[in-house]
C-alpha positions as CSV (number, residue, x, y, z in Angstrom):
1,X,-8.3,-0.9,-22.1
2,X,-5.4,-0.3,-23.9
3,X,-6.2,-2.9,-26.6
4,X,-8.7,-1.3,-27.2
5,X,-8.4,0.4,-30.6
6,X,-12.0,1.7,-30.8
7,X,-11.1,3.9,-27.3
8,X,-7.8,4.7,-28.6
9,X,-8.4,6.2,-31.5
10,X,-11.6,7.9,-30.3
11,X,-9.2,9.4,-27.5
12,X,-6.4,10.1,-30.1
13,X,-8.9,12.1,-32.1
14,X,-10.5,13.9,-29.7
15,X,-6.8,14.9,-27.8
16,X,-5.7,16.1,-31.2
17,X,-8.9,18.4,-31.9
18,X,-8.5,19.8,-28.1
19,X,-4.6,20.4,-29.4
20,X,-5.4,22.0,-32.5
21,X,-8.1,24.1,-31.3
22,X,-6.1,25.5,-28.6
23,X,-3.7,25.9,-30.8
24,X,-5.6,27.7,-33.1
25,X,-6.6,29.9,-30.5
26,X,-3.3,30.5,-29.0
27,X,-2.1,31.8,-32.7
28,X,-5.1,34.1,-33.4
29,X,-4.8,35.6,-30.1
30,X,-8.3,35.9,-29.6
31,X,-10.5,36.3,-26.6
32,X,-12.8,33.9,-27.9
33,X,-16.5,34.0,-28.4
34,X,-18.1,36.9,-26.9
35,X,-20.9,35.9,-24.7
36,X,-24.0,38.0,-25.0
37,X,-27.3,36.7,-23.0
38,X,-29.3,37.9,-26.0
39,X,-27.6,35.2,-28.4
40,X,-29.2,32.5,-29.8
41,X,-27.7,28.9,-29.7
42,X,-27.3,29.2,-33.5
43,X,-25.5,32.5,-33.4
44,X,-23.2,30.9,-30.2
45,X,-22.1,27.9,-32.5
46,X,-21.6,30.2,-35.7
47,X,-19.0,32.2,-33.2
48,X,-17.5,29.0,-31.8
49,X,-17.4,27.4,-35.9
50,X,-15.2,30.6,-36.8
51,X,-12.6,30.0,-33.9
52,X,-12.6,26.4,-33.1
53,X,-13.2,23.2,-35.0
54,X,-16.6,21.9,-33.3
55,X,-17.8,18.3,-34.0
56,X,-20.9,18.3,-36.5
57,X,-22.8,16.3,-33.7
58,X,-22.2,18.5,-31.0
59,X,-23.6,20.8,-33.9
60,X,-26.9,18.8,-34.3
61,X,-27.5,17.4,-31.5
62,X,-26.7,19.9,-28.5
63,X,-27.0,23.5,-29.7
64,X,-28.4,24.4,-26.1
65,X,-25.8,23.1,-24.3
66,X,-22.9,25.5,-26.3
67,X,-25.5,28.6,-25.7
68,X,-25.1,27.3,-22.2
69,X,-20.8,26.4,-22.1
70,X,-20.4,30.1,-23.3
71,X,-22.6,31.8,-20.9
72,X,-21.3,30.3,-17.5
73,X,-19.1,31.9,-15.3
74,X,-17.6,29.6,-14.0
75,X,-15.2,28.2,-17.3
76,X,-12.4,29.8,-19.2
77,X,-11.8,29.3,-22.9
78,X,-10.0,25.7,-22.6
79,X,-12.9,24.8,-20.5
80,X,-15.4,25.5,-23.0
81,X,-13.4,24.0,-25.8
82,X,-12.7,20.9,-23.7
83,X,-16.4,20.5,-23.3
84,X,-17.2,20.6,-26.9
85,X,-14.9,18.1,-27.9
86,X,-15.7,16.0,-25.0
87,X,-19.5,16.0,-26.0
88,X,-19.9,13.4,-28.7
89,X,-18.2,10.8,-26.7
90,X,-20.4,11.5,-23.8
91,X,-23.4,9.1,-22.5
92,X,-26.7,10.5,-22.2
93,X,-26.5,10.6,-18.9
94,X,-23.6,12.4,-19.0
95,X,-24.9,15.3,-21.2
96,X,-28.2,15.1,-19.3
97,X,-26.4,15.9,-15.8
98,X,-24.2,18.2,-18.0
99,X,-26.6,19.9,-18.8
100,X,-28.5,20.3,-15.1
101,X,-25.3,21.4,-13.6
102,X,-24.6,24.2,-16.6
103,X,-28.5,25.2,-16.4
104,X,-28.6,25.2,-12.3
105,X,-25.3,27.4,-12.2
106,X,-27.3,29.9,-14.2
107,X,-30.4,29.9,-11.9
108,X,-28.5,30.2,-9.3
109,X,-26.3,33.1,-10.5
110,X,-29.4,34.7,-11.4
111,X,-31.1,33.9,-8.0
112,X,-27.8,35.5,-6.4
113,X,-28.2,38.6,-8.7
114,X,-31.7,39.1,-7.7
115,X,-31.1,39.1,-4.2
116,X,-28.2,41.6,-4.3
117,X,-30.1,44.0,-6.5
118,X,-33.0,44.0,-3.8
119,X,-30.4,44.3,-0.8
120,X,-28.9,47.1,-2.6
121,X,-32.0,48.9,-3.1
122,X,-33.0,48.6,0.4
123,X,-29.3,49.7,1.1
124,X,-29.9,52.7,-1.1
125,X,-33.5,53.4,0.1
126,X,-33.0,52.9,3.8
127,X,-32.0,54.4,6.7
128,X,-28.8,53.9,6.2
129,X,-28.6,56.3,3.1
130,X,-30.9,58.8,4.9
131,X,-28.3,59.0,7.8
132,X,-25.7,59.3,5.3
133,X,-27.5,62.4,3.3
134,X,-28.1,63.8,6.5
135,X,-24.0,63.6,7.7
136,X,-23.3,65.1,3.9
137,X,-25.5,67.8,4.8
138,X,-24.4,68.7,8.0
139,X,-20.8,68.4,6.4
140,X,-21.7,70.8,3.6
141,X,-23.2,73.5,6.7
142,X,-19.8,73.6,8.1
143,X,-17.5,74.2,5.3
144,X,-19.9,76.8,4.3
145,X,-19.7,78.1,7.2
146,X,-16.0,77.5,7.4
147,X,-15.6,79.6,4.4
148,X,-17.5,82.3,5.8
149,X,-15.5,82.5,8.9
150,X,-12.3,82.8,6.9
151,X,-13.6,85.3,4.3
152,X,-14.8,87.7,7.1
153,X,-11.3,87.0,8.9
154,X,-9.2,87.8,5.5
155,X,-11.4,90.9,5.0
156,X,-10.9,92.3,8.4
157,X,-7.0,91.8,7.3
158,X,-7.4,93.2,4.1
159,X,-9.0,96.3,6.0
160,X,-5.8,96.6,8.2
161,X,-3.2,96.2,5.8
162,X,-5.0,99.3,3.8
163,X,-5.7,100.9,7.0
164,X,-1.5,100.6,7.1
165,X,-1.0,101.6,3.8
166,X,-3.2,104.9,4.4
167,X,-1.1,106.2,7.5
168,X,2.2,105.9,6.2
């Protein structure tokens, strides 16, 4: 493999694109692209264009997969740019699985989001939060009560002091 030229300088070119773009990144300090569900591919690969160096096929020929690197959870900044070097050297059964992992993280995620939004509104709606208005209630009852206890004990010492005051 090593005689190879073909692989070498395919790896050699793809190693020093994954080095400059890092570095690139590392300089500018940025936080990278911003990821916003309501983004378009082409708006996700303008982003990327402006911060990293990405391949013109990964440009042409995969615009839903970089919608789909900057969206998941799951990858930091290397991550993503690792994955859009990597791209044009990859089989198209590799982009195809790629791709099925990237798109069933996100249904899942979502799935998972769903299902904690309806526990929480059951949470919210249930007894639980009944019991728990009821306990705030019942708490709110005693320190008003609290507070009418010490009131009428300060103004029974209020009345003695000036009860004092008047006899001397």
């Amino acid at each position: 493999m090593a005689d190879d030229p073909k692989t070498n300088s395919t790896t050699a070119t793809t190693t020093g694109t994954v080095a400059a773009t890092t570095g690139a990144t590392a300089t500018t300090g940025s936080a990278g692209v911003k990821v916003d569900k309501n983004k378009s591919a082409e708006q996700y690969i303008k982003e990327a264009e402006a911060k990293y160096i990405v391949p013109p096929l990964v440009r042409q020929k995969f615009p839903d997969l970089i919608k789909l690197i900057y969206e998941t959870e799951s990858m930091n900044e290397e991550e993503r740019e690792y994955w859009l070097q990597i791209m044009p050297i990859m089989s198209e059964e590799q982009t195809t699985k790629f791709r099925d992992i990237l798109v069933n993280e996100k249904n899942q995620l979502a799935k998972l989001d769903q299902d904690y939004q309806t526990e929480m509104a059951k949470t919210n709606k249930g007894p639980a939060m009944q019991l728990y208005e009821a306990k705030m209630k019942e708490k709110m009852q005693e320190i008003k009560h609290a507070e009418a206890v010490s009131e009428k004990e300060e103004k029974s010492e209020e009345d003695k002091v000036l009860q004092q005051l008047d006899n001397l």
